[in-house]
PyMOL Python script that loads the backbone (N, CA, C, O; Angstrom):
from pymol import cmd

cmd.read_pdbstr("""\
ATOM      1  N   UNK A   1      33.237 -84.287  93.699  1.00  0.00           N
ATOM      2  CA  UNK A   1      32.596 -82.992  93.775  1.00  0.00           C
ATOM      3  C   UNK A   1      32.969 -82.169  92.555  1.00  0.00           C
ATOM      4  O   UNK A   1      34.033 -82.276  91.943  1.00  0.00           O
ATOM      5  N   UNK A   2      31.869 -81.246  92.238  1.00  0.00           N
ATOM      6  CA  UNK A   2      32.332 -80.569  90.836  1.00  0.00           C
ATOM      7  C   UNK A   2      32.480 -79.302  91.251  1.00  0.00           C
ATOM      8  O   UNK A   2      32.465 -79.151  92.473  1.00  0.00           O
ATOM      9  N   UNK A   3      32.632 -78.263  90.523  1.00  0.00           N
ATOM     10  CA  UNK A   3      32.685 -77.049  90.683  1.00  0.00           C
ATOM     11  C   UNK A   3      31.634 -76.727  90.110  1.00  0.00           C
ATOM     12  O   UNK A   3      31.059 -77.302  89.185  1.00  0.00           O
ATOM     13  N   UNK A   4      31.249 -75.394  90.889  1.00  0.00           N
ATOM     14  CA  UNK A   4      29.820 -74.668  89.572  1.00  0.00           C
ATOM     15  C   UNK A   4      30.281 -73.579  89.687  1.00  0.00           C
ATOM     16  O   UNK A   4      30.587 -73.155  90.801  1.00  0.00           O
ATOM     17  N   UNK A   5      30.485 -72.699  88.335  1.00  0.00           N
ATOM     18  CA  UNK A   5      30.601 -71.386  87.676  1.00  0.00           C
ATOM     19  C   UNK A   5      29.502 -70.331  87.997  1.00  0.00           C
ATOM     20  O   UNK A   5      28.449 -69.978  87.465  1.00  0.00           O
ATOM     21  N   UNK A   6      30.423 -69.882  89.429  1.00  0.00           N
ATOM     22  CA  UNK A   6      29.272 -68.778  90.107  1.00  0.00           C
ATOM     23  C   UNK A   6      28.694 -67.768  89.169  1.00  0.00           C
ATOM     24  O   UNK A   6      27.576 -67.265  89.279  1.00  0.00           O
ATOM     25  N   UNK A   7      29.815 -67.457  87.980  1.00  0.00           N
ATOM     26  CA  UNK A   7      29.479 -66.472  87.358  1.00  0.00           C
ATOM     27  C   UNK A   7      28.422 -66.451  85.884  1.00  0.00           C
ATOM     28  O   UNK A   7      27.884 -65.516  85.290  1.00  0.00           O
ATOM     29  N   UNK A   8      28.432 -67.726  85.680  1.00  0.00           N
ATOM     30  CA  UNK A   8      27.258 -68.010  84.704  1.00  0.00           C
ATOM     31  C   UNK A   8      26.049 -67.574  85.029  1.00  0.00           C
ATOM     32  O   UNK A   8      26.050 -67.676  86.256  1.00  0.00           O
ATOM     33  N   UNK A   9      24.985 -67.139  84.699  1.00  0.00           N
ATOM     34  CA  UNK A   9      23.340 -67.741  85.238  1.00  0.00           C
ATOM     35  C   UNK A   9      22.818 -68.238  84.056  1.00  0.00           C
ATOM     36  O   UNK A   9      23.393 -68.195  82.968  1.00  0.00           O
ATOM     37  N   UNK A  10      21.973 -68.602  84.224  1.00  0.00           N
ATOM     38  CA  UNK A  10      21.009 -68.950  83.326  1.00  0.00           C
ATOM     39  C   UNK A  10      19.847 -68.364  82.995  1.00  0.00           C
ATOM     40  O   UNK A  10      19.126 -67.702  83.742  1.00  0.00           O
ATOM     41  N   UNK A  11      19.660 -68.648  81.734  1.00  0.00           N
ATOM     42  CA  UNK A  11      18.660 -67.317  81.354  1.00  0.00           C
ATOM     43  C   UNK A  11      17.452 -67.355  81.894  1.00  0.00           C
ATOM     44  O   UNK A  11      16.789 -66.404  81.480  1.00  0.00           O
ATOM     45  N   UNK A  12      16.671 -68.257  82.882  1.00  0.00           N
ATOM     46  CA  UNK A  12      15.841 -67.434  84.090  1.00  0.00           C
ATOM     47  C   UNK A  12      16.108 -66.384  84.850  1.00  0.00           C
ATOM     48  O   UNK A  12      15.453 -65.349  84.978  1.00  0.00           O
ATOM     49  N   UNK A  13      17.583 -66.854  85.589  1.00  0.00           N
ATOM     50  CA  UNK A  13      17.871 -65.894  86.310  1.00  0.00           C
ATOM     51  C   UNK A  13      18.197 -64.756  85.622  1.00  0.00           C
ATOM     52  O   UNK A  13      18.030 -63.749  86.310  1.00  0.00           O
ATOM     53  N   UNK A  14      18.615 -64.542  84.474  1.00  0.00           N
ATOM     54  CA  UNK A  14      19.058 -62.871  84.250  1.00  0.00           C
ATOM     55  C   UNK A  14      17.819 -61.883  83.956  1.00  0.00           C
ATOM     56  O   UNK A  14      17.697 -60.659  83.930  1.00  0.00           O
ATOM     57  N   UNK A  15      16.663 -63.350  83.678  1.00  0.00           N
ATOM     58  CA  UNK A  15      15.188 -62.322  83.184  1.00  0.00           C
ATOM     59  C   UNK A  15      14.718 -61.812  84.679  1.00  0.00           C
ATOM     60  O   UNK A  15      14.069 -60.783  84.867  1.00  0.00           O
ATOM     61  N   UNK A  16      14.997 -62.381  85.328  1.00  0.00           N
ATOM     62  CA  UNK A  16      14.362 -61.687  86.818  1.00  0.00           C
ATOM     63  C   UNK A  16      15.056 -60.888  87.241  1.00  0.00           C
ATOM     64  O   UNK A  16      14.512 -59.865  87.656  1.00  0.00           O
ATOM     65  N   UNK A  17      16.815 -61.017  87.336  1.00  0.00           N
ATOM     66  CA  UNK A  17      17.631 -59.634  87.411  1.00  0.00           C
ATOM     67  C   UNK A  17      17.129 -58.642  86.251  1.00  0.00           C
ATOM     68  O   UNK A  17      17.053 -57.488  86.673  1.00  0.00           O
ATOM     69  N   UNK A  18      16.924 -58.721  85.491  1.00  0.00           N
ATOM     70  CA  UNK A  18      16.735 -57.580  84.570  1.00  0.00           C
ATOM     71  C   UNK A  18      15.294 -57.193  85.079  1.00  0.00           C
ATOM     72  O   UNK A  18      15.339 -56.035  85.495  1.00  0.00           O
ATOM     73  N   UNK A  19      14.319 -57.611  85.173  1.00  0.00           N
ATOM     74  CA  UNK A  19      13.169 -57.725  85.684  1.00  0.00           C
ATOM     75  C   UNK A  19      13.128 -56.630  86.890  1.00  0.00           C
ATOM     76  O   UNK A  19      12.526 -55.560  86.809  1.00  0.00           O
ATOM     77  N   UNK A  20      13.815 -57.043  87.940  1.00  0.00           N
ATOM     78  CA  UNK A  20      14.168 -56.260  88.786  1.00  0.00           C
ATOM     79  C   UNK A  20      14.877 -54.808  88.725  1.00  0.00           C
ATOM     80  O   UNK A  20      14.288 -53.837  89.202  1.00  0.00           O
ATOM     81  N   UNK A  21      16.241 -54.668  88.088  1.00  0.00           N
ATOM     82  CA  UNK A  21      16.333 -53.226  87.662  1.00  0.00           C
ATOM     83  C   UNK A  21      15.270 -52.260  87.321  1.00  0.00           C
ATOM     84  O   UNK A  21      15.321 -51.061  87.593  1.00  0.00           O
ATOM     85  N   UNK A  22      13.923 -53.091  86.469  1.00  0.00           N
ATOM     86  CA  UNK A  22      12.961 -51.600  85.456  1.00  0.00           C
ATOM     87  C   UNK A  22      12.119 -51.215  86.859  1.00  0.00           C
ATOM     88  O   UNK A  22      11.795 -51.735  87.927  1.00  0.00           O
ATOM     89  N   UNK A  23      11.987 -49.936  86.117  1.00  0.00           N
ATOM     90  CA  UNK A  23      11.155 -48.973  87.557  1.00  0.00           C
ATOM     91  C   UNK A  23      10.063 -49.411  87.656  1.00  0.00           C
ATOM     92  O   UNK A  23       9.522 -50.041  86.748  1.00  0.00           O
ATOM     93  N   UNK A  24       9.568 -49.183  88.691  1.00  0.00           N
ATOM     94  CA  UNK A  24       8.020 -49.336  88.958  1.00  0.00           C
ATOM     95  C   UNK A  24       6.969 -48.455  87.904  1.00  0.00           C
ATOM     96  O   UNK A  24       6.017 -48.704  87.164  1.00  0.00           O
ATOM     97  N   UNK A  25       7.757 -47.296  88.320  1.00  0.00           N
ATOM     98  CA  UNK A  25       6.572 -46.515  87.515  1.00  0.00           C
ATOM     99  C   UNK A  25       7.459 -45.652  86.474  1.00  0.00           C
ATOM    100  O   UNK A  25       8.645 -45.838  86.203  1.00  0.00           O
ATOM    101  N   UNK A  26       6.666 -44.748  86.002  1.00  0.00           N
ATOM    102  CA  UNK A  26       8.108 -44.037  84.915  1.00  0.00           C
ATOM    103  C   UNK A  26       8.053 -42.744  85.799  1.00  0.00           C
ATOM    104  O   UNK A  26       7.367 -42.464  86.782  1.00  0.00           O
ATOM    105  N   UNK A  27       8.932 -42.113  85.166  1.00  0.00           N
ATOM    106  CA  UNK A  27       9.685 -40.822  85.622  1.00  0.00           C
ATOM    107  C   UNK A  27       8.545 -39.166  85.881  1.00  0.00           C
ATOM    108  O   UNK A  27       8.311 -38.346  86.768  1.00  0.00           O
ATOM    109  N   UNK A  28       8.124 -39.471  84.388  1.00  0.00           N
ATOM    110  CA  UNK A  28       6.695 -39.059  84.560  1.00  0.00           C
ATOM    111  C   UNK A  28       5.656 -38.591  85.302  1.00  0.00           C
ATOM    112  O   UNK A  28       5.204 -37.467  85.523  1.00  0.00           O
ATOM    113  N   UNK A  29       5.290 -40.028  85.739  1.00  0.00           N
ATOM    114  CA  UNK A  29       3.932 -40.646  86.753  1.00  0.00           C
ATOM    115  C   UNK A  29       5.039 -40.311  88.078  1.00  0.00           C
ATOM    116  O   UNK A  29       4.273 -39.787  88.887  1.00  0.00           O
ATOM    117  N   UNK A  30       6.006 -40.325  88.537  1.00  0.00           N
ATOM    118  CA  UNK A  30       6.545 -39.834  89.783  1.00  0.00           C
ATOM    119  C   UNK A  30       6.815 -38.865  90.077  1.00  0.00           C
ATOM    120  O   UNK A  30       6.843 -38.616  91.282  1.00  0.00           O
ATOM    121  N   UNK A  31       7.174 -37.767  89.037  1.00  0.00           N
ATOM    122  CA  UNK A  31       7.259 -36.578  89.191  1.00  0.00           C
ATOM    123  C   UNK A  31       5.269 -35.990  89.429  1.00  0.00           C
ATOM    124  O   UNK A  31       5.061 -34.908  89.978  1.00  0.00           O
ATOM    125  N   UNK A  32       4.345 -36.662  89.055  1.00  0.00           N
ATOM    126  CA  UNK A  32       3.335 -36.051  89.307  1.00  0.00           C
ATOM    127  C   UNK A  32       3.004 -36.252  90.665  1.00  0.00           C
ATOM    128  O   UNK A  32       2.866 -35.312  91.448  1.00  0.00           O
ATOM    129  N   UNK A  33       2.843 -37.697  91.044  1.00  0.00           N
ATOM    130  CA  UNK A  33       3.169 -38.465  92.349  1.00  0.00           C
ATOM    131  C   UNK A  33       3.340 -37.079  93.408  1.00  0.00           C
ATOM    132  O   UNK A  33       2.546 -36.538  94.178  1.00  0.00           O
ATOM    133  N   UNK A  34       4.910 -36.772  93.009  1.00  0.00           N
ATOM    134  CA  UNK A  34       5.500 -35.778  94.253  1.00  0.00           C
ATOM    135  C   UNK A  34       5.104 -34.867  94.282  1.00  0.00           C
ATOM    136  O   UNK A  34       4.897 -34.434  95.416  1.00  0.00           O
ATOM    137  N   UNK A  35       4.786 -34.097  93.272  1.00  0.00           N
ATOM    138  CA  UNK A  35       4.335 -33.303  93.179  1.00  0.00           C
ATOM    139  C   UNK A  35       2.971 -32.672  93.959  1.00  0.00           C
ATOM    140  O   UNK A  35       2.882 -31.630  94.609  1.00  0.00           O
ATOM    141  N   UNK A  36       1.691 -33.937  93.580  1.00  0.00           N
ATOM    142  CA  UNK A  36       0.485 -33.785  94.169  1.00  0.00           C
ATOM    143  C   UNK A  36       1.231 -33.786  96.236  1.00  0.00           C
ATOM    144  O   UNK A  36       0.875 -33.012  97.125  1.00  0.00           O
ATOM    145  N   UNK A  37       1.989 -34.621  96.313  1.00  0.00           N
ATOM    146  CA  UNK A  37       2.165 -35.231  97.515  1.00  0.00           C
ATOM    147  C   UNK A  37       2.901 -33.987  98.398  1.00  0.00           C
ATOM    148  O   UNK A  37       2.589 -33.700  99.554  1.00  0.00           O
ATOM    149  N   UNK A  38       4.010 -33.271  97.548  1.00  0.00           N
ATOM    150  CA  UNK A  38       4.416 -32.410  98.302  1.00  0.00           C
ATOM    151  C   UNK A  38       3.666 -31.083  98.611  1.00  0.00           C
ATOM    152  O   UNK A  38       3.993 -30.366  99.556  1.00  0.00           O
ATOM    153  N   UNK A  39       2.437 -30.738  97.594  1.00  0.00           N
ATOM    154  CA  UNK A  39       1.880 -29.618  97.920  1.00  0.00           C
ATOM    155  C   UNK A  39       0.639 -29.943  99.013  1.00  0.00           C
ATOM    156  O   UNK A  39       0.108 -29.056  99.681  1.00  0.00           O
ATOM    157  N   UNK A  40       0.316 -31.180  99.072  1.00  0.00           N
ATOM    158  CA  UNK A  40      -0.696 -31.278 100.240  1.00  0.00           C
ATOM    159  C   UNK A  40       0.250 -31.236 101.028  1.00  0.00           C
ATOM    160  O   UNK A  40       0.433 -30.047 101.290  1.00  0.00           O
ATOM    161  N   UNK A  41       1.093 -31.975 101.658  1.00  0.00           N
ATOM    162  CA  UNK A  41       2.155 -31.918 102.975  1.00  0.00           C
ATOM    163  C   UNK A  41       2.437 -30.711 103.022  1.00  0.00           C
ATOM    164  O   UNK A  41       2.910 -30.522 104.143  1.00  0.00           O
ATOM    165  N   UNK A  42       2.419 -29.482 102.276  1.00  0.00           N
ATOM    166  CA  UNK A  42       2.682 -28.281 103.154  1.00  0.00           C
ATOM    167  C   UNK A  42       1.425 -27.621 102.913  1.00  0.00           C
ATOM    168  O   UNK A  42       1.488 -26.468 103.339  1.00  0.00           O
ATOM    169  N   UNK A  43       0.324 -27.887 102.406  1.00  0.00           N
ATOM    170  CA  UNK A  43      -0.995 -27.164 102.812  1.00  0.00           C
ATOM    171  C   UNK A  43      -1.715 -27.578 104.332  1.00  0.00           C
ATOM    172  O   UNK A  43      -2.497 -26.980 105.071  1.00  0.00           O
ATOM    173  N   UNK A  44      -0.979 -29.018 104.403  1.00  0.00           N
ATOM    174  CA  UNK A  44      -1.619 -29.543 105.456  1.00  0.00           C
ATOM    175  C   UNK A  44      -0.571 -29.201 106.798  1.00  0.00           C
ATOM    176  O   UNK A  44      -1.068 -29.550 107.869  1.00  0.00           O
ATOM    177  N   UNK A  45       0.636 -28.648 106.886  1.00  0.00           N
ATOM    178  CA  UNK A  45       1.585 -28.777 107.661  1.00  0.00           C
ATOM    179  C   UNK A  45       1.316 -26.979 107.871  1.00  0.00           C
ATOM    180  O   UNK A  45       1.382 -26.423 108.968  1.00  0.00           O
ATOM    181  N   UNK A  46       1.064 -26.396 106.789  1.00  0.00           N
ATOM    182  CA  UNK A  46       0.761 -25.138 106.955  1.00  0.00           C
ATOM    183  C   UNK A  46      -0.575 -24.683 108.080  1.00  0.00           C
ATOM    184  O   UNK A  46      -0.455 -23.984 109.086  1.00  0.00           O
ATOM    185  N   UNK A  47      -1.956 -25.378 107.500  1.00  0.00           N
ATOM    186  CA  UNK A  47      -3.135 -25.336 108.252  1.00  0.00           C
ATOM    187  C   UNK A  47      -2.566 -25.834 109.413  1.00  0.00           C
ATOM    188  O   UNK A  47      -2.962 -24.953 110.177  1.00  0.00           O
ATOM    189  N   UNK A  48      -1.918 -26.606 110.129  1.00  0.00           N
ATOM    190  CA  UNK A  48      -1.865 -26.673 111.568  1.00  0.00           C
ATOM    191  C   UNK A  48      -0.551 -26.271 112.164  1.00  0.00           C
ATOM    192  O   UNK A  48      -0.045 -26.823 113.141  1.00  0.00           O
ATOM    193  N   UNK A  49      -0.218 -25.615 111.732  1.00  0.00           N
ATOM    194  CA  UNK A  49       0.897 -24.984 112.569  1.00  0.00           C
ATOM    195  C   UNK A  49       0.401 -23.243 112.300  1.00  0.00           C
ATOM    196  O   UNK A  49       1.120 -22.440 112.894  1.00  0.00           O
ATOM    197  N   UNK A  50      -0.643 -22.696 111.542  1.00  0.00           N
ATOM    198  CA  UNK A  50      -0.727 -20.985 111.042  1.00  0.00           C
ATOM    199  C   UNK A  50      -1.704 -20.900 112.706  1.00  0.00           C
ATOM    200  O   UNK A  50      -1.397 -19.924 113.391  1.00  0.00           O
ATOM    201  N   UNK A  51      -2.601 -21.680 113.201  1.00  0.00           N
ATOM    202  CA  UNK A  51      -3.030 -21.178 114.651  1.00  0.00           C
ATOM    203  C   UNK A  51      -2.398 -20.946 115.482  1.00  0.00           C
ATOM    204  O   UNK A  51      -2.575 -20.020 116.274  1.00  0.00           O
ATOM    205  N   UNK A  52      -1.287 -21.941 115.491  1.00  0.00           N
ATOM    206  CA  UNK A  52      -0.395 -21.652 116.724  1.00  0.00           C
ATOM    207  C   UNK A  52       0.482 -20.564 116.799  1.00  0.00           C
ATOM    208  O   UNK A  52       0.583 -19.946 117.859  1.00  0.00           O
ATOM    209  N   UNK A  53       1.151 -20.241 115.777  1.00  0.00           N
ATOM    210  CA  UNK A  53       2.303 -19.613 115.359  1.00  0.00           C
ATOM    211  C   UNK A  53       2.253 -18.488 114.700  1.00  0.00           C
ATOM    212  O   UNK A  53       3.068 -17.576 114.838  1.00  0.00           O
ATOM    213  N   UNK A  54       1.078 -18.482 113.775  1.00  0.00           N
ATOM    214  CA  UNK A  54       0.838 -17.005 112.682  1.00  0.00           C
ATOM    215  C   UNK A  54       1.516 -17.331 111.603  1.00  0.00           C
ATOM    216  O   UNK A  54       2.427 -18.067 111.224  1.00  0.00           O
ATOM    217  N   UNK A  55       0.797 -16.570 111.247  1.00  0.00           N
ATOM    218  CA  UNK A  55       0.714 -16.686 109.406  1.00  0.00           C
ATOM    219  C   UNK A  55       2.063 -16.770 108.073  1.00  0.00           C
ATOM    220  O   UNK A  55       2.132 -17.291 106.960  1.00  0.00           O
ATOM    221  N   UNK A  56       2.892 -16.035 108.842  1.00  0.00           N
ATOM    222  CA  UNK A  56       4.145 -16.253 108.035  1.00  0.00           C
ATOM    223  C   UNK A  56       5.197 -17.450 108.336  1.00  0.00           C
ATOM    224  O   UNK A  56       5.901 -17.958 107.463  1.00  0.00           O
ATOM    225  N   UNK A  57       5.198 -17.863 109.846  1.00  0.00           N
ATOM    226  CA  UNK A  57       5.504 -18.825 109.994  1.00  0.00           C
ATOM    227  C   UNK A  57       5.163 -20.191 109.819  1.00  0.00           C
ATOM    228  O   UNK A  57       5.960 -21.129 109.838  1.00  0.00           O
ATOM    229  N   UNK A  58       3.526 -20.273 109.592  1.00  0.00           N
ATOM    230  CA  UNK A  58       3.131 -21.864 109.620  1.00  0.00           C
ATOM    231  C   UNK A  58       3.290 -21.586 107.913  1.00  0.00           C
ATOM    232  O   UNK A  58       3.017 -22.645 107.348  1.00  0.00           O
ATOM    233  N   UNK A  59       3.621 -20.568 106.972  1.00  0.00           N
ATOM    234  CA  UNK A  59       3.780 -20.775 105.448  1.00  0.00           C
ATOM    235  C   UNK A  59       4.976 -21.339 105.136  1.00  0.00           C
ATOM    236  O   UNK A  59       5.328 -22.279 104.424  1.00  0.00           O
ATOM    237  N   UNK A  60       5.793 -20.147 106.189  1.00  0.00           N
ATOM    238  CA  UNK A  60       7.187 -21.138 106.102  1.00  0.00           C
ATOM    239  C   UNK A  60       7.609 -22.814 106.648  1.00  0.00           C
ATOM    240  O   UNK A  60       8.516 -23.571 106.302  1.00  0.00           O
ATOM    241  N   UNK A  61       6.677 -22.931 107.483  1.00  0.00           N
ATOM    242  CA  UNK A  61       6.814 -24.980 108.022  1.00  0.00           C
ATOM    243  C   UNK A  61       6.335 -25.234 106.635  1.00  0.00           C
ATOM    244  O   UNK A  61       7.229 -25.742 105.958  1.00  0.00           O
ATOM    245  N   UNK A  62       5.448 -25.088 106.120  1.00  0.00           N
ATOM    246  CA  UNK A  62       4.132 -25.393 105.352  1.00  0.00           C
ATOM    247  C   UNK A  62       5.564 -25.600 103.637  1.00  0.00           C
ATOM    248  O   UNK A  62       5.597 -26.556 102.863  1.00  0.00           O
ATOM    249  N   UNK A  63       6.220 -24.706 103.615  1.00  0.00           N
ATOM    250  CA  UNK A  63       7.269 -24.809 102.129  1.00  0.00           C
ATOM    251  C   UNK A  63       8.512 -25.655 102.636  1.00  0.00           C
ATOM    252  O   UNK A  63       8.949 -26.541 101.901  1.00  0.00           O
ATOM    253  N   UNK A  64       9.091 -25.409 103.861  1.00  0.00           N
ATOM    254  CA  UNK A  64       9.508 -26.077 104.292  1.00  0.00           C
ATOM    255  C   UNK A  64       9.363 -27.782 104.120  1.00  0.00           C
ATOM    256  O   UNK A  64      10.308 -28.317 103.540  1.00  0.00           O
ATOM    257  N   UNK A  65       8.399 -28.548 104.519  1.00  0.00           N
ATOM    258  CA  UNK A  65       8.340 -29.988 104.538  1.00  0.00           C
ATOM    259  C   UNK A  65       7.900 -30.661 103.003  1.00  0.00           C
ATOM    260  O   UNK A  65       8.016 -31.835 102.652  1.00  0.00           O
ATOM    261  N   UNK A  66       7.358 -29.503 102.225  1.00  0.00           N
ATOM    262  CA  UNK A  66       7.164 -29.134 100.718  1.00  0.00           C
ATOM    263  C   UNK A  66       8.263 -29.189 100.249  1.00  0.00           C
ATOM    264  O   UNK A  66       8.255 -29.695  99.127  1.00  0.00           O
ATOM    265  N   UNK A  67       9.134 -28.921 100.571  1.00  0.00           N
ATOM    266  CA  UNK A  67      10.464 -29.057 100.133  1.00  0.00           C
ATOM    267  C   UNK A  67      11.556 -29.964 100.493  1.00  0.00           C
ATOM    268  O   UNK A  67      12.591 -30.123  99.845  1.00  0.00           O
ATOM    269  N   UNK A  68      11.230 -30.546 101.585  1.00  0.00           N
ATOM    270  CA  UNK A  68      11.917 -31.990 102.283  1.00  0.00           C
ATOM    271  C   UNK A  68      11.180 -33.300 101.514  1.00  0.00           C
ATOM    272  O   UNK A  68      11.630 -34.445 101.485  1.00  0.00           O
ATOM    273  N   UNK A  69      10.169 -32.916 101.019  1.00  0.00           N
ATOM    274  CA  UNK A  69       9.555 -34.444 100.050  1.00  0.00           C
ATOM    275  C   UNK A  69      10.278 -34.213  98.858  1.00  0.00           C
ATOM    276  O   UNK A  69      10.810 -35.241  98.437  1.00  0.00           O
ATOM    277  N   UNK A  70      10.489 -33.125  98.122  1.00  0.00           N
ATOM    278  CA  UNK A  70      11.242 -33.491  96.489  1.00  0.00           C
ATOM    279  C   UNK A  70      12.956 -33.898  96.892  1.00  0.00           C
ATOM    280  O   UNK A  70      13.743 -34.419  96.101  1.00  0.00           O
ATOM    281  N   UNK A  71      13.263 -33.503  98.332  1.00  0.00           N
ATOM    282  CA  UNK A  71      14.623 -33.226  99.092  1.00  0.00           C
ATOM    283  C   UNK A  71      14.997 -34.893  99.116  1.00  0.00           C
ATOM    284  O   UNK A  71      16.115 -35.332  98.845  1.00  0.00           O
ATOM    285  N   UNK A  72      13.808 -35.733  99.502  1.00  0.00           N
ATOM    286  CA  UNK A  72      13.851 -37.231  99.689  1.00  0.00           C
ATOM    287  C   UNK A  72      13.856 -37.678  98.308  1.00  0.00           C
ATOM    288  O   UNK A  72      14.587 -38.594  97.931  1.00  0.00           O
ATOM    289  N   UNK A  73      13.111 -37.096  97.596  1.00  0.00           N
ATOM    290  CA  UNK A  73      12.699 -38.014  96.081  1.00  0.00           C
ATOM    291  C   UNK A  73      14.343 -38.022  94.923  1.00  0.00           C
ATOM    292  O   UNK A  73      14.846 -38.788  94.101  1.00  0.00           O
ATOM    293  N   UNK A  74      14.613 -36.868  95.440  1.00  0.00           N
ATOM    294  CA  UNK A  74      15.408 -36.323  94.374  1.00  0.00           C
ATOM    295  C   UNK A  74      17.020 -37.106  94.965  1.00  0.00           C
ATOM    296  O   UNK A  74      17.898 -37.389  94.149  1.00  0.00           O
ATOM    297  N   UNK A  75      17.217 -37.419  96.769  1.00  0.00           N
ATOM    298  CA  UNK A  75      18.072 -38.029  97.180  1.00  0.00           C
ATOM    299  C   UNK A  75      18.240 -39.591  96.901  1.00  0.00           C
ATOM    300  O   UNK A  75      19.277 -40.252  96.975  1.00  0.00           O
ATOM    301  N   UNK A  76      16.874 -40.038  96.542  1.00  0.00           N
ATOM    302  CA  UNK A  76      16.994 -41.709  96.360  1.00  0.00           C
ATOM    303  C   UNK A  76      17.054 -41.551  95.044  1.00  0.00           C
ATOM    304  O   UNK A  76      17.363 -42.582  94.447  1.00  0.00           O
ATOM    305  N   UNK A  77      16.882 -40.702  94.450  1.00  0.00           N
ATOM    306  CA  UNK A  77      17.030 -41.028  93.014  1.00  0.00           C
ATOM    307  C   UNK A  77      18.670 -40.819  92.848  1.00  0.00           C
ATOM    308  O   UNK A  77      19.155 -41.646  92.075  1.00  0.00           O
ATOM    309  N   UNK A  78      19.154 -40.342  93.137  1.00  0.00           N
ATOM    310  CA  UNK A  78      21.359 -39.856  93.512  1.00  0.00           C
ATOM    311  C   UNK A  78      21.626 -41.731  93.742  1.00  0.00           C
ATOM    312  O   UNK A  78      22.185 -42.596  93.068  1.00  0.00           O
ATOM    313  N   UNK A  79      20.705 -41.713  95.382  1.00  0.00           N
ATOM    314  CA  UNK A  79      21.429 -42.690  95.955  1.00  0.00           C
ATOM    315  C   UNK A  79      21.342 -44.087  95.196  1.00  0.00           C
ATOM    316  O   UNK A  79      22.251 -44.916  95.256  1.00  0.00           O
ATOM    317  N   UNK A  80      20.211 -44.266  94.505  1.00  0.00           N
ATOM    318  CA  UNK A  80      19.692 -45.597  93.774  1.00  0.00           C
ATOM    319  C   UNK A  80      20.874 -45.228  92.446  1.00  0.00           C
ATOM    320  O   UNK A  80      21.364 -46.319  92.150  1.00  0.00           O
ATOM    321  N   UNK A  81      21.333 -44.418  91.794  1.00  0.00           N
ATOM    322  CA  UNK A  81      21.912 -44.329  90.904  1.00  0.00           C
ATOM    323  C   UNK A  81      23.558 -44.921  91.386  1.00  0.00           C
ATOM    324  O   UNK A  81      23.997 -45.934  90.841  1.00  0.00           O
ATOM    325  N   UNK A  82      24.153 -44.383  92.153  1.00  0.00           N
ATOM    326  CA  UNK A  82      25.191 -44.257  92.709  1.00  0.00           C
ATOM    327  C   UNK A  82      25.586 -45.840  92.693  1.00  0.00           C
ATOM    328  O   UNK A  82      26.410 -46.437  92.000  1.00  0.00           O
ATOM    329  N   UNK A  83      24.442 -46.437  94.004  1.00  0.00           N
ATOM    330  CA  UNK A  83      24.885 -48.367  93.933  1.00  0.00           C
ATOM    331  C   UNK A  83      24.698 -49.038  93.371  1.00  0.00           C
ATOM    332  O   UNK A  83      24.994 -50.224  93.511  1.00  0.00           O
ATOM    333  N   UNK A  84      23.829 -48.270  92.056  1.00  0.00           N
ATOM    334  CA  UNK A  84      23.843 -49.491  90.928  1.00  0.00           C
ATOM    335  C   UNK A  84      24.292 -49.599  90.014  1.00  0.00           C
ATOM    336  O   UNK A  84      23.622 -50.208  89.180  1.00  0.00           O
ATOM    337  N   UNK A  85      26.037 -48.963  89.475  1.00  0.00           N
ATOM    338  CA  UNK A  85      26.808 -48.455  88.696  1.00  0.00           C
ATOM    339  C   UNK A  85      27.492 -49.969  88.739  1.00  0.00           C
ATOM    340  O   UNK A  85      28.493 -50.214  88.066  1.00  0.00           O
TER     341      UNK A  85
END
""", "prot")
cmd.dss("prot")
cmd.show_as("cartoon", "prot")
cmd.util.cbc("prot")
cmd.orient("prot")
């Protein structure tokens, strides 16, 4: 039996690890992404909660969940940084 040198790869494998690290999209194109994404989620979170509740409150749900989408974007971007040091 031989040994194999877990820690070598071979240069397939490091092109697909490296491969894997690059972003999907750039930084850019995601900041527009959230952007478009977070202002419908509180136009749309706004329009159905302003009947029930009135007007200052369904603005506030409405900035509110507007503000829990950049709250997510901006946390995976921490957390993706953090475990891949």
């Amino acid at each position: 039996m031989t040994k194999k040198n877990k820690t070598k790869q071979r240069p397939k494998e490091k092109n697909i690890e490296k491969s894997l690290n690059q972003p999907w999209i750039s930084m850019r194109s995601g900041l527009k992404i959230i952007t478009v994404t977070s202002i419908a989620m509180a136009v749309l979170t706004a329009w159905q909660v302003i009947p029930s509740k009135g007007w200052l409150e369904g603005i506030l749900w409405g900035l509110l969940f507007g503000a829990l989408i950049w709250a997510i974007f901006f946390g995976n971007i921490l957390i993706n940084r953090f475990l891949r040091r």
